[in-house]
N, C-alpha and C positions, 0 to 999 in steps of 0.2 A: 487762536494762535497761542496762547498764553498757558495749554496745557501740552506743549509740546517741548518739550527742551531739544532744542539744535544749538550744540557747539563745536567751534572751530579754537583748538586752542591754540594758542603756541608753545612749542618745550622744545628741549633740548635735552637728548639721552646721551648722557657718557659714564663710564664708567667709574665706579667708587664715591669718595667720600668728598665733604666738606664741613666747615663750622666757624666756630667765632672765634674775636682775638682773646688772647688769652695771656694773666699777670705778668708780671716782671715788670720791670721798667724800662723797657722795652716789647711791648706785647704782643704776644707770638699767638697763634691760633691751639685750640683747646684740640687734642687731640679725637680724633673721629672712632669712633669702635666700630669695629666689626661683627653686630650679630646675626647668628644662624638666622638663613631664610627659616620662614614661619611652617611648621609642617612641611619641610624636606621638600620645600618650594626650589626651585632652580632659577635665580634671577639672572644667571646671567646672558639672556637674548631677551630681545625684545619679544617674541609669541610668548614665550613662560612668563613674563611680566603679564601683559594683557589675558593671559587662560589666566591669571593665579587671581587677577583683582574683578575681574569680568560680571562673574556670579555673585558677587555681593552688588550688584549696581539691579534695584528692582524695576527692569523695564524692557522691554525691548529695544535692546542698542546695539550702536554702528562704531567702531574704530580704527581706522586706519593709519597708521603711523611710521613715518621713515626718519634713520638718521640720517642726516644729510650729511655728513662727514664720512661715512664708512657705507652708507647706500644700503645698509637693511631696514628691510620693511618687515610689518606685523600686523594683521590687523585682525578682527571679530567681526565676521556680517557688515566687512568693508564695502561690500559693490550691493548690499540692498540699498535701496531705494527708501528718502521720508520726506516727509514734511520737512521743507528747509528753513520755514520760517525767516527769520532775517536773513541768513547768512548768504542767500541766494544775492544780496544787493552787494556783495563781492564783484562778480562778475560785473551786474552795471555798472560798480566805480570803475573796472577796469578797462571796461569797453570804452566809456567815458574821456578816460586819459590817456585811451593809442587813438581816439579821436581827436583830441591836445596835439600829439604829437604829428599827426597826419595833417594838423591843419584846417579840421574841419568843426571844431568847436574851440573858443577860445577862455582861458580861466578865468582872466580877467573882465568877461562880458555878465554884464548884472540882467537879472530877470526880477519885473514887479510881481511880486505876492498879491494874487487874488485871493478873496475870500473864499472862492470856489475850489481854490486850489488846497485849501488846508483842509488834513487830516486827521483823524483822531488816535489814538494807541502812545508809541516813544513818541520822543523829540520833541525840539524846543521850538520851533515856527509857526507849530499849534498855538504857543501864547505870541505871537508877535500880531501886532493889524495890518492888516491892507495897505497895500502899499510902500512894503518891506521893499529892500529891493539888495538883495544877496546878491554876489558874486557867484560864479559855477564854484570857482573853488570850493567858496562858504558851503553850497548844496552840495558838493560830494563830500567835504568834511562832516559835513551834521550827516547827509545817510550813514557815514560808519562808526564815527564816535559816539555819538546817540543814535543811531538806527532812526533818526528822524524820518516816519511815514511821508509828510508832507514834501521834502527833499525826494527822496524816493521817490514819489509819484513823478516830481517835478524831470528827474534827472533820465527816468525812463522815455519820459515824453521827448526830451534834450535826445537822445540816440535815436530815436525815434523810432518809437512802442516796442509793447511787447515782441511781435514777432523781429523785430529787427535784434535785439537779444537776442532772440533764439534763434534767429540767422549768427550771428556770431558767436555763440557756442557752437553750433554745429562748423562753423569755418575753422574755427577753435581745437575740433574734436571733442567736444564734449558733449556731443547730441543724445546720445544715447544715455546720458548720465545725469545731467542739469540739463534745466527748465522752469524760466517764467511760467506760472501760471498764467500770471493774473496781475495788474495792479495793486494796491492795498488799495485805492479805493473801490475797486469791481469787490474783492474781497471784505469791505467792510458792509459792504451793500447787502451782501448775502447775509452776513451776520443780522444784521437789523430784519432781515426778513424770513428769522426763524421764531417761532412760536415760543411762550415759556414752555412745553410739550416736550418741545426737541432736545435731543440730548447735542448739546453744542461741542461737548469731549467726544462722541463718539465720530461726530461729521470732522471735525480739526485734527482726530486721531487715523482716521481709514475714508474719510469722502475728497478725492481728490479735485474739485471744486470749489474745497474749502481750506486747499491749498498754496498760497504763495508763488510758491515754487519745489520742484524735485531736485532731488541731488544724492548723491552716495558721499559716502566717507571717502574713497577713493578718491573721486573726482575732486572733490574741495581739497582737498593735500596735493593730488596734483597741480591743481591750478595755482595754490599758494609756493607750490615751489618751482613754479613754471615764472611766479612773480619775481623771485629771489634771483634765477638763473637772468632773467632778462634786464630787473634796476639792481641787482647789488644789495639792497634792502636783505638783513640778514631776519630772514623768516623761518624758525622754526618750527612745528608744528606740528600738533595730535589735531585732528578729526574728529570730533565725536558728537552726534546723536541719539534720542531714543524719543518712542514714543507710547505716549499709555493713559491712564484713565485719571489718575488722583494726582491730584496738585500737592498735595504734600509728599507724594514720592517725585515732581518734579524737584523738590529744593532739597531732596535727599540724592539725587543723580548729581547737581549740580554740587553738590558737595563733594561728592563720591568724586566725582572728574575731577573734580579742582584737586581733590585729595592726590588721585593718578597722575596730574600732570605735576602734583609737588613742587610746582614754583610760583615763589611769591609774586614776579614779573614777568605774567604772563602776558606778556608783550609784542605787538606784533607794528609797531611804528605805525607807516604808511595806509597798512592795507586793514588793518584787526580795528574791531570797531565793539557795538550794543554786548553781540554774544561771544565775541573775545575781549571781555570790557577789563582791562586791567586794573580797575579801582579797584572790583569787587572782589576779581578772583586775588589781588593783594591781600584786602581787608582779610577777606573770608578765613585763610589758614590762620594768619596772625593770629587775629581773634579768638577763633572757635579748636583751632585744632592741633596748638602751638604756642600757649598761653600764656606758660608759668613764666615768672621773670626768676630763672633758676639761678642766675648769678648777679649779685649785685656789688660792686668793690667801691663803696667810698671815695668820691676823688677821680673814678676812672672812666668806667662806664655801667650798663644796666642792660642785662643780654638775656635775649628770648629766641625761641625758635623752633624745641624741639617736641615734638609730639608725644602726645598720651598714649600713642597707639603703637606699637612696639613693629607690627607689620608694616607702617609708615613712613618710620624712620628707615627702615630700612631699603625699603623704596625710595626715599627720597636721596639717600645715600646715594642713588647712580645718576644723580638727576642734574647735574651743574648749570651753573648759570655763567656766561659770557664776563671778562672781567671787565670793566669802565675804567677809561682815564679818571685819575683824581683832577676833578675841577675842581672843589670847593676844597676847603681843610675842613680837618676833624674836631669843627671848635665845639666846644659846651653845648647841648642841645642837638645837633647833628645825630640822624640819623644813617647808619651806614649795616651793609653784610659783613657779618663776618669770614673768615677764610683760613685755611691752613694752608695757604701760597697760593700762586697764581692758580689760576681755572679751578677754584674746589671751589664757590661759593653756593650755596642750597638756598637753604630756610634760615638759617640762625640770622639777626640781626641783634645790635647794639644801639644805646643812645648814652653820646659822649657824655660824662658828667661835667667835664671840664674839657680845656685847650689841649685836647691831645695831636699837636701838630707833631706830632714825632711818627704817628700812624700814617702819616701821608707819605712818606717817603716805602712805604711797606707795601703800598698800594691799596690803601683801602677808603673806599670810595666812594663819601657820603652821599644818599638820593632823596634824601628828604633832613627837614628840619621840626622839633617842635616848635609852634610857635605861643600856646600861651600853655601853663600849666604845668613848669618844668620843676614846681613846687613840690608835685604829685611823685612826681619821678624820683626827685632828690628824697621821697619818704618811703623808699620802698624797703620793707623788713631787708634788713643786712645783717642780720647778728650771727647767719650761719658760718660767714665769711669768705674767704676766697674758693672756688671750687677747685675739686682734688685734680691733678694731686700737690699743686701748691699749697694749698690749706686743706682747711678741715669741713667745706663744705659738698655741695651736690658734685656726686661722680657722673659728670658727664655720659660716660658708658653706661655703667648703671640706667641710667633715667631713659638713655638711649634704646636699652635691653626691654627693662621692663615696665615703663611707661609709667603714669598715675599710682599704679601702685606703690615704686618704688618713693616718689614724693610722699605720698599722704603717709606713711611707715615711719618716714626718718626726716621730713619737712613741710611739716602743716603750716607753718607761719609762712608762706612765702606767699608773694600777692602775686596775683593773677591779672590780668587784661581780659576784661569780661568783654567786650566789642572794641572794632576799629573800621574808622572807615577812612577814604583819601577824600578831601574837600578840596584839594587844589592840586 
C-alpha cells in the first residue's frame, strides 16, 4: 500500500492574489504582482489549471475538483478507478456517524482492545496493550487523523463488515465508484504471504486483491461535499490519486499535489485525516518550497512564503484561504498569514518579533506560536532592510516573477528555513 499515493485534499480555488503585512506603522500587506501565465498558460478556469500542472506529476493520476462557491468543476481521469488506499476509511467514519445519529451506535460506548485485534502499518493503538479501552469517538478519530489500521479494522467490524459498507455506498449511490475491498487485516494477510520473488509494487499497483478499496476522484469530492452540504463543515477540496511503480516518484507526486493544491492549511476539520494530513501538507511547502525568509524588519516581524518557482506563485496566486477570527493577539513569537485584506490569504506567513497588537484589529490571525528558539529568528540576516518599495530591499514582485534566481543575483545572505514540521 505504501507505493501508491491516494490523496484527498482540501483547497479552495478563487481568484487572484494574496501576501503579507507589510511596513509602516501601521502594517499594510505587501503588494501581490501579477506575473504572465508560464508559456501562454491561460489560468483562469479551473481545466487550464489542472491541463497546465497535470504532466509534470510522473504517474498515472486522477483529479477531480470543484469550486464550491461558483459550482465549476475540472478534473484529469476523474472517474477512473485506483487503489484507494486509506482514504477509502472516509466512507466508514461516515457511515459510522449517520449510525450516531440514527441511534444505532453510540460515541460514548468504549470497546476493549484485544491483542488480536491490533494491526500493523499507521496509528497509534498498534503501541497501546490489551486491554485499552477507547471510546467509538477515540476509534473514529484515530482511523482519520492517523489512519489508524487497528481503529479501522475495529470501526468496520462497529458497522458491521465489509459488505455492510458496500451496502451503504451503494444506498449512498456510490456503488459503482467506491468499494471496500477488504479489511486491512485480510489485506495484511496477503502481504505476509508473498514471497521475496513477488513483485509487491506491481500486485498494490494493478492486483485488485491487494487493494483496500476502489474509488475515483469523482466520487471522493462528491462525497466530501455531500459532507459539507449535510453538517455545515466547510470542506473544500482537490481529489487526487496516482499509481505507479518507484517510491521516490511517490514523494515527488506528493509534492507535486501539495504544490497544486498551494495551501499551507490543507485542512479538512472533521472528516480529512492520514492522507489529507495537514501537518505535513503545512510543513512540506514552508519548508521545501517557500523558504527564503525574504523579509526581515527588526522590531517587527520575519515573513516567508513565496516560492522559487515562478510557475508557483502564480498558481498559488488564485488559491485563497478562508479568513479566521482573531483569537489570539499578535504578541512576539506568534505566528500568523499574511494578507492584503480580507479573503487574499495564500502562502506568505510571518513571525511577530514583538507586541504587535495593533495587527489584530486588521485582522490577522495568528495559528501558531514559536515555542522555544525565538533566538534563531531574532538572528536572521536584516542588513537588506525593509522590502521595496518602502526600502531598499527584496521586490517582492520581482522574487514573485522570477523566483531563486532573482534571490541568489542581488540576496545571497538571506537565511533560509531548511525543514519544518508541526509537533503540536
Amino acid at each position: 500500500m505504501r507505493h501508491v499515493a491516494v490523496l484527498a485534499l482540501v483547497l479552495t480555488l478563487t481568484a487572484c492574489s494574496a501576501q503579507a503585512p507589510s511596513p509602516s506603522a501601521a502594517p499594510a500587506a505587501t503588494p501581490a504582482p501579477t506575473p504572465a501565465p508560464a508559456s501562454g498558460a491561460d489560468y483562469r478556469s479551473l481545466q487550464a489549471l489542472l491541463d497546465a500542472q497535470m504532466p509534470a506529476i510522473p504517474a498515472t493520476a486522477g483529479i477531480w475538483v470543484k469550486h464550491l462557491t461558483t459550482g465549476e468543476e475540472a478534473n484529469v481521469n476523474g472517474d477512473d478507478t485506483f487503489n484507494s488506499a486509506s482514504v477509502i476509511k472516509i466512507p466508514v467514519a461516515v457511515q459510522a456517524l449517520e449510525m450516531v445519529d440514527a441511534g444505532t451506535l453510540t460515541l460514548s460506548d468504549r470497546t476493549t482492545l484485544r491483542a488480536d485485534d491490533i494491526r500493523g502499518g499507521s496509528g497509534i493503538f498498534r503501541y497501546h496493550d490489551a486491554g485499552l479501552q477507547p471510546t467509538l469517538r477515540d476509534i473514529i478519530l484515530q482511523m482519520i487523523i492517523t489512519s489508524d489500521n487497528t481503529a479501522t479494522d475495529l470501526m468496520i467490524g462497529k458497522v458491521g463488515g465489509v459488505a455492510s459498507v458496500n451496502a451503504w455506498l451503494a444506498k449512498a449511490g456510490y456503488a459503482d465508484r467506491m468499494k471496500l475491498v477488504q479489511t486491512t487485516g485480510d489485506l495484511f494477510k496477503k502481504y505476509d504471504g508473498l514471497t521475496p520473488a513477488d513483485d509487491r509494487n506491481a500486485r498494490t499497483n494493478s492486483d485488485h486483491a491487494f487493494w483496500l478499496g476502489e474509488l475515483t476522484p469523482r466520487a471522493t469530492g462528491l462525497m466530501l461535499a455531500a459532507i459539507e452540504a449535510r453538517t455545515g463543515v466547510t470542506i473544500r477540496f482537490l481529489a487526487a490519486m496516482s499509481r505507479h511503480d518507484d517510491w521516490e516518484w511517490d514523494q515527488d507526486l506528493i509534492a507535486r499535489v501539495e504544490q497544486l493544491a498551494a495551501c499551507p492549511e490543507i485542512v479538512g476539520v472533521d472528516f480529512m485525516g492520514h492522507e489529507t494530513n495537514s501537518t505535513r501538507a503545512f510543513a512540506r511547502p514552508i519548508a521545501h518550497v517557500a523558504r527564503m525568509a525574504c523579509r526581515v524588519r527588526p522590531g517587527f516581524v520575519v515573513q516567508w512564503g513565496i516560492s522559487k518557482d515562478p510557475k508557483l506563485n502564480q498558481l498559488w496566486k488564485q488559491m485563497k484561504l478562508a479568513d479566521d477570527g482573531v483569537k489570539i493577539s499578535n504578541g512576539r513569537g506568534t505566528i500568523c498569514f499574511a494578507t492584503d485584506g480580507p479573503g487574499t490569504r495564500t502562502t506568505e506567513v510571518y513571525i511577530n518579533l514583538a507586541d504587535n497588537k495593533r495587527l489584530d484589529a486588521r485582522g490577522f490571525s495568528p495559528f501558531g506560536k514559536v515555542t522555544e528558539g525565538m533566538n534563531v529568528v531574532d538572528g536572521f540576516f536584516d542588513a537588506y532592510g525593509e522590502v521595496k518599495p518602502t526600502g531598499g530591499g527584496v521586490d517582492p514582485d520581482k522574487y514573485m516573477a522570477e523566483g531563486d534566481r532573482y534571490i541568489a543575483e542581488r540576496y545571497g545572505k538571506l537565511d533560509q528555513i531548511k525543514s519544518a514540521k508541526v509537533i503540536q
